[in-house]
C-alpha positions as CSV (number, residue, x, y, z in Angstrom):
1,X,-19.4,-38.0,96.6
2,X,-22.4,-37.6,94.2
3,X,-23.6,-34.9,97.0
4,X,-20.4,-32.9,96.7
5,X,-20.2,-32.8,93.1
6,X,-23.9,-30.7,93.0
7,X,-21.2,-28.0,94.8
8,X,-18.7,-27.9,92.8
9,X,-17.9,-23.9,91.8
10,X,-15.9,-26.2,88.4
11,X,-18.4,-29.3,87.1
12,X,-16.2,-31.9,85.9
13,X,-16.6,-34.0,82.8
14,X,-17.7,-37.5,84.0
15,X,-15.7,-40.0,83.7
16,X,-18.2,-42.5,81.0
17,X,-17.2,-39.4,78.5
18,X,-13.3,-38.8,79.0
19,X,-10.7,-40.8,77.0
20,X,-7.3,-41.0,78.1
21,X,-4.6,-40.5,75.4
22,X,-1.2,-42.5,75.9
23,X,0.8,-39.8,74.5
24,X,-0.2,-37.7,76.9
25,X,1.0,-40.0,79.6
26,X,4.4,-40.9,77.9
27,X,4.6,-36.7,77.8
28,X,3.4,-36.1,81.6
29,X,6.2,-38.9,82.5
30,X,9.3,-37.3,80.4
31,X,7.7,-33.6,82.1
32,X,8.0,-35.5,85.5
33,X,11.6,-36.9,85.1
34,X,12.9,-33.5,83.5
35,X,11.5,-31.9,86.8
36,X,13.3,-34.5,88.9
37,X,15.8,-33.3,87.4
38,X,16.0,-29.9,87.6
39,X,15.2,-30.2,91.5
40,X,18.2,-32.7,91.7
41,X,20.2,-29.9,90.1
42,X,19.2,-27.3,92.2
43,X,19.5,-29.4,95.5
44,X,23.6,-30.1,94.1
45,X,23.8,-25.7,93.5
46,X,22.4,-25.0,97.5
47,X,24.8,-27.8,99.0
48,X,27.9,-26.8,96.5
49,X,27.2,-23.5,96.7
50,X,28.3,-21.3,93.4
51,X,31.7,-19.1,92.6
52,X,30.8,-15.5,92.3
53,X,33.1,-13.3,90.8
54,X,33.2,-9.5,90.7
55,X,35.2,-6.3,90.0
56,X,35.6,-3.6,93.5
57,X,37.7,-0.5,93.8
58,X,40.7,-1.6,95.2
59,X,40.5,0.4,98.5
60,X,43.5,-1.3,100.5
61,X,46.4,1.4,101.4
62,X,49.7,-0.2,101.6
63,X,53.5,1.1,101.4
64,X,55.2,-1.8,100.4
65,X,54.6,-5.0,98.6
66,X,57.0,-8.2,98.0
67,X,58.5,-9.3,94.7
68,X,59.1,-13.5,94.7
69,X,61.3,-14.7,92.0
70,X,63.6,-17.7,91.0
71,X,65.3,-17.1,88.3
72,X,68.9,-18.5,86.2
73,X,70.5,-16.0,84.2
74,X,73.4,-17.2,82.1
75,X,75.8,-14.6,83.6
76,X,78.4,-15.2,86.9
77,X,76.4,-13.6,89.6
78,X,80.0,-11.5,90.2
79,X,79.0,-9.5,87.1
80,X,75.7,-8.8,88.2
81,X,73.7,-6.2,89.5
82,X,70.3,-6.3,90.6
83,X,68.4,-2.9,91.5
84,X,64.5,-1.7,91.5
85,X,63.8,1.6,90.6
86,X,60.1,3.1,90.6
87,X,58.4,6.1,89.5
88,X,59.1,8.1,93.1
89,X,62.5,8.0,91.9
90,X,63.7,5.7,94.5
91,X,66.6,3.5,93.6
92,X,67.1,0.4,95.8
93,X,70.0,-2.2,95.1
94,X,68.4,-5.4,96.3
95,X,71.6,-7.4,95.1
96,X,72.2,-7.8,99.2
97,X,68.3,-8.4,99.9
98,X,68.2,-11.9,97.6
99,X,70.3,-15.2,97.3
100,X,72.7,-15.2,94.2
101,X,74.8,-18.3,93.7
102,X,76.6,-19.8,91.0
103,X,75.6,-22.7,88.8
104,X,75.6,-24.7,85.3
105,X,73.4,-23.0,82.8
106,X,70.9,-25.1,82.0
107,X,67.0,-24.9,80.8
108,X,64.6,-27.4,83.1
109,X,62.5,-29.6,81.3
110,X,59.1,-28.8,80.4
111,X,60.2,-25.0,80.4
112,X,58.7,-23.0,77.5
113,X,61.0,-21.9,75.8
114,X,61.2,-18.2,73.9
115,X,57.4,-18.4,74.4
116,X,54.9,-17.0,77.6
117,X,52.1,-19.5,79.5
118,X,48.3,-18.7,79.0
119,X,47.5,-16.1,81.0
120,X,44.6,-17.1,83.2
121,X,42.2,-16.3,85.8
122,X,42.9,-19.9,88.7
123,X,40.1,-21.4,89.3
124,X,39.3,-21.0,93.3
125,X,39.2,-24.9,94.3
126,X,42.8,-24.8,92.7
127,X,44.3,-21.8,94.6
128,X,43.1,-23.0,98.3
129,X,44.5,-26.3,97.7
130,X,47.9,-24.4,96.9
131,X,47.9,-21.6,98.3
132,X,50.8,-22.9,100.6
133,X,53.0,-20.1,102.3
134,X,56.2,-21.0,102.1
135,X,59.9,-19.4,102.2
136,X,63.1,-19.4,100.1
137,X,66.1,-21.8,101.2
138,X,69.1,-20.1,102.1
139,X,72.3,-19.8,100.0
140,X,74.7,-22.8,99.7
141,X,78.1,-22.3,100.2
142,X,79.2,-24.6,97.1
143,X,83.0,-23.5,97.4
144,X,84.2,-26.6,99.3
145,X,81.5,-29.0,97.4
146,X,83.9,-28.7,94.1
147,X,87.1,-28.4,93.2
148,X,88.6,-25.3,90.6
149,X,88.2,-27.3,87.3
150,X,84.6,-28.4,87.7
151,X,83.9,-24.7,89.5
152,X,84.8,-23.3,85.8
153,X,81.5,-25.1,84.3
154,X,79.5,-22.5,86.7
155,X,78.9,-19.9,84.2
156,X,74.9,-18.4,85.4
157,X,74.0,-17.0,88.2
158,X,70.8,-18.5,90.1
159,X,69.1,-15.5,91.9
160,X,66.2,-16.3,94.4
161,X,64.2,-14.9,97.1
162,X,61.6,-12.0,98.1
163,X,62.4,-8.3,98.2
164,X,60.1,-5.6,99.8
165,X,59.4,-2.7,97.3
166,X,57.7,0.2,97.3
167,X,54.0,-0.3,95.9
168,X,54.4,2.0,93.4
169,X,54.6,1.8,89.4
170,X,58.4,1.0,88.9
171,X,61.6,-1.4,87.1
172,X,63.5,-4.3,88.5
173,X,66.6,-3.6,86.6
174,X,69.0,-7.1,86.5
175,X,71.9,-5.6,84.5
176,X,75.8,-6.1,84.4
177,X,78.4,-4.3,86.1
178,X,79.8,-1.7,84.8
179,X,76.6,-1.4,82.2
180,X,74.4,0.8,82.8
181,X,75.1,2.0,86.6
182,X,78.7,3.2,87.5
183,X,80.6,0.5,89.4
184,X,84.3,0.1,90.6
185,X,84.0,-3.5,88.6
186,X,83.5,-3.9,84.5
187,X,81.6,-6.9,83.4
188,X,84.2,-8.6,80.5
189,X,81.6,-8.2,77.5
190,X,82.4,-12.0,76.9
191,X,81.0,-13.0,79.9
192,X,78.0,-11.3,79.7
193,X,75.0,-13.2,78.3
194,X,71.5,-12.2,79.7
195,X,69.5,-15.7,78.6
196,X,67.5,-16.7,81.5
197,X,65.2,-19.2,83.1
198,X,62.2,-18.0,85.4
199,X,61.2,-21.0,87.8
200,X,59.0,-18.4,89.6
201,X,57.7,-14.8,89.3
202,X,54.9,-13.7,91.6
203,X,53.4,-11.0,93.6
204,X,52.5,-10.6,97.5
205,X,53.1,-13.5,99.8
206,X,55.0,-16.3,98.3
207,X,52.7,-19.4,97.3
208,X,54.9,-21.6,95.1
209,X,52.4,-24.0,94.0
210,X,49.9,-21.1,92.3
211,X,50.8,-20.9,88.4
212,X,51.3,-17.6,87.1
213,X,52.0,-16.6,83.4
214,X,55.6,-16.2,83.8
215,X,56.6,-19.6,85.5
216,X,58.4,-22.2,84.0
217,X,59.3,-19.9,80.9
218,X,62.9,-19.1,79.2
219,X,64.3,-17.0,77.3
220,X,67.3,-18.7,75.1
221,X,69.1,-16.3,72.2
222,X,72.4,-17.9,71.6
223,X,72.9,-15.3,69.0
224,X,72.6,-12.6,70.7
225,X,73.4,-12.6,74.0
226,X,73.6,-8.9,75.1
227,X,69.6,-9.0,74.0
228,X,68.1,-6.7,76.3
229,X,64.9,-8.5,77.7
230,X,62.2,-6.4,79.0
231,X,58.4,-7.4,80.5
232,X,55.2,-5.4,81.1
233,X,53.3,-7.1,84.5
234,X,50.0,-5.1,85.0
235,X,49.3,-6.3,88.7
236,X,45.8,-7.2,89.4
237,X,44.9,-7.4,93.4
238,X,42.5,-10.6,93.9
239,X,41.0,-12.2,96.6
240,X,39.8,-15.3,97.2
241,X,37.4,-17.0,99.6
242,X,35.5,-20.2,100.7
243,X,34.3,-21.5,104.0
244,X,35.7,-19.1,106.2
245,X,39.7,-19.5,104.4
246,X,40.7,-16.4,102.5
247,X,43.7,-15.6,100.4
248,X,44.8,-12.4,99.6
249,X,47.3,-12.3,96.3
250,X,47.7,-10.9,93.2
251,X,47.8,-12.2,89.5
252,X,49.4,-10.7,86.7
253,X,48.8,-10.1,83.4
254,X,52.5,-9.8,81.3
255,X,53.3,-8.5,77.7
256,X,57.3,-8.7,76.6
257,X,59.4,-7.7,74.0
258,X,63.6,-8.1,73.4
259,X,65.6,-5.9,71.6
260,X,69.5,-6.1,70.8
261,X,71.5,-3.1,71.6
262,X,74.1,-3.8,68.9
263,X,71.9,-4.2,65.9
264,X,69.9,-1.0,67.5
265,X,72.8,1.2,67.6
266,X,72.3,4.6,66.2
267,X,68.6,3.7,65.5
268,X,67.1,5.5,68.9
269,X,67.7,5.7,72.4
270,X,71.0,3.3,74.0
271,X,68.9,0.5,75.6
272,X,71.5,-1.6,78.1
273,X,71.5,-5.6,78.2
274,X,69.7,-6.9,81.3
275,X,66.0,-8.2,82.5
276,X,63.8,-5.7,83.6
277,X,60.7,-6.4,85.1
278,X,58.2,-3.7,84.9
279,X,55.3,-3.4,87.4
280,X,52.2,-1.5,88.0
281,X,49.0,-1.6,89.6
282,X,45.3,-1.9,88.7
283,X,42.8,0.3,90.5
284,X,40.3,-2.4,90.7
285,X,40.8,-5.8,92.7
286,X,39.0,-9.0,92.2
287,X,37.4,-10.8,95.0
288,X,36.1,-14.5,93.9
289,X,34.2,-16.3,96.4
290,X,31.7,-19.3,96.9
291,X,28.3,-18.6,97.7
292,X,25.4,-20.2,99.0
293,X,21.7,-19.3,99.2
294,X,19.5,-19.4,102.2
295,X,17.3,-22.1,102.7
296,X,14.0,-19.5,101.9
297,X,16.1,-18.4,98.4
298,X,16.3,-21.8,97.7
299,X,12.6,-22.9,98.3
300,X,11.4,-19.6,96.4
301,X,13.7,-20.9,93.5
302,X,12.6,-24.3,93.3
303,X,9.4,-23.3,93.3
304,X,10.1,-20.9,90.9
305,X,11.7,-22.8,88.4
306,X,9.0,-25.9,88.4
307,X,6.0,-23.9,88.0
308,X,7.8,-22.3,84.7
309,X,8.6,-25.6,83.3
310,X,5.3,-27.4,84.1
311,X,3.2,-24.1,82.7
312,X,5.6,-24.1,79.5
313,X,5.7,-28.1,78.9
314,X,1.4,-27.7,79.1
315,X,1.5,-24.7,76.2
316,X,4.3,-26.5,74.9
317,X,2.2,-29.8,74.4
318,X,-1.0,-27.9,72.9
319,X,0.8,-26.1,70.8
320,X,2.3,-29.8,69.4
321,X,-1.0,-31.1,69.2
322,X,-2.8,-28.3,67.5
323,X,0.1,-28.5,64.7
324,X,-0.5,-32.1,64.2
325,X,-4.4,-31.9,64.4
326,X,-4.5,-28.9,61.6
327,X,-2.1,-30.6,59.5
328,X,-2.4,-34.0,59.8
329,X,-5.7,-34.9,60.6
330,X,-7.4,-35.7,64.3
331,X,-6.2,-39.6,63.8
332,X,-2.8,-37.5,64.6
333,X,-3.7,-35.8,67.5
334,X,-1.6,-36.3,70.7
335,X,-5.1,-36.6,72.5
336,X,-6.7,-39.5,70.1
337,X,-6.6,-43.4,71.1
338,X,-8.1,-45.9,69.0
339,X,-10.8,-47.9,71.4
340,X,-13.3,-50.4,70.1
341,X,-15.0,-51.2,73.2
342,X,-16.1,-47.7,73.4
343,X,-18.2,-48.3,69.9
344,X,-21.3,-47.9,69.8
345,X,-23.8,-49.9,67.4
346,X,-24.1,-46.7,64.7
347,X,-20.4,-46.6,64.9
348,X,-19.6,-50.0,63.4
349,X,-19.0,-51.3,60.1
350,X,-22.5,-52.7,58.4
351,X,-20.3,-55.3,56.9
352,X,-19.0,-56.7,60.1
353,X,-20.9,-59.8,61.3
């Protein structure tokens, strides 16, 4: 070894001369565990993977798109009229297309009343694991389940089911016969009452489990009950996909406002009672997706990442001890370590036997 040493390009300081500091090794141990660490994190983000999210042109053509609701309105669904209307001028009366059939009024528990949900962004894990397809039941006959007396409590209508529209800006108008659009029947005006429940509002293929900002919300005015109850849905297109599973939807964003006709008139434009449900479309989609780096991306990462933390915890740990050594003295110094075998005879006390 003493050979090799005559070559060495970097002489090193031998070893009767160099003093090890303990502070140095308590800092080289907490630089050590951090870097555990961070490798343990990084080795969690290849395996898991991360969720990327970004904004893309929306560059899917399509004619039509389906409208999936479940709602109570506090009307008989005789008195009602149901029809979408959209900026091509089309008018389609989807009364025939969905299930209407008469209940009690009531508002479900946990429903927010006069008040929206937070609108939000799903988190991917939570949309695959309920992004089920499903389907509608179909009507129940309930005229033979009760008899005329207890058929006089059902004063609402409960409307349900999925209607193909055209994907274009436009209005599903729920109004009352007779009000609004010319029909051969009159709603009574005592009958009317347009205070609703919405179980389920949603966009594109039906997924009943996904929360969107208009489930589970109600609109009660006992005051008014000819309000006119109108809301703004600005349909965004999103996608979203993980190990190979991808689900197309939509999410929504909503604003809504009420107004009452009879403290309006002769204050503007005639504004009929009903629900209508505005749409339109965003020109950008979202696509959210899990990601994982290649094993190469990964390595150059690691590697990446350690080298910065070892080179800044080394400045990081001069810079400490220069502070302490200008300041304080060298008895301060990370570097110093009290060793009185390493005394020499000049070094010790005269007055020490």
């Amino acid at each position: 070894m003493a050979g090799l040493r005559s070559f060495d390009a970097f002489p090193k300081t031998d070893e009767t001369h160099v003093k090890k500091s303990s502070n140095g090794g308590l800092s080289s141990i907490f630089t050590y565990l951090f870097l555990l660490f961070i490798a343990w994190t990084e080795f969690g983000s290849y395996f898991g993977g991360y969720v990327d999210e970004h904004y893309e042109v929306d560059d899917q053509l399509r004619e039509t798109f389906q409208i999936n609701m479940d709602l109570y309105v506090k009307t008989p669904c005789q008195y009602l009229d149901i029809n979408v209307r959209d900026t091509t001028m089309d008018r389609k009366f989807v009364s025939k297309e969905l299930n209407l059939e008469d209940m009690p009024f009531f508002i479900p528990y946990g429903s927010r009343v006069n008040d929206m949900n937070e609108i939000v962004t799903p988190d991917l894990d939570n949309v695959l694991s309920n992004a089920i397809p499903a389907q509608f039941r179909e009507k129940i006959d309930t005229n033979n389940m009760f008899d005329e007396e207890e058929r006089d409590a059902f004063n609402s209508c409960h409307i349900f089911g999925s209607v193909q529209v055209n994907r274009v800006a436009g209005e599903l108008q729920i109004t009352a016969k007779g009000h609004g659009y010319s029909s051969f029947m009159r709603a009574p005006p005592e009958e009317i009452d347009f205070s609703h429940v919405i179980n389920e509002l949603s966009y594109g293929e039906f997924y009943p489990y996904i929360d969107n900002p208009l489930d589970s919300t109600a609109k009660f005015v006992p005051d008014a009950p000819r309000t006119t109850f109108v809301y703004d849905t600005a349909i965004v297109p999103t996608i979203y996909e993980k190990l190979g599973a991808k689900i197309d939807t939509n999410q929504y964003a909503v604003s809504e406002y009420h107004i009452n006709p009879e403290a309006q008139q002769g204050k503007g434009p005639i504004r009929f009672p009903g629900i209508f449900l505005r749409y339109d479309f965003e020109p950008l989609s979202i696509h959210i997706s899990d990601v994982r780096l290649s094993f190469i991306q990964f390595v150059v990462r690691l590697v990446a990442i350690l080298s910065f933390v070892i080179y800044t915890a080394s400045w990081a740990f001069r810079l400490i001890d220069l502070v302490l050594l200008t300041c304080l003295g060298p008895r301060w110094s990370l570097l110093y370590q009290s060793d009185s075998k390493s005394q020499g005879i000049l070094d010790k006390d005269p007055s020490s036997k």
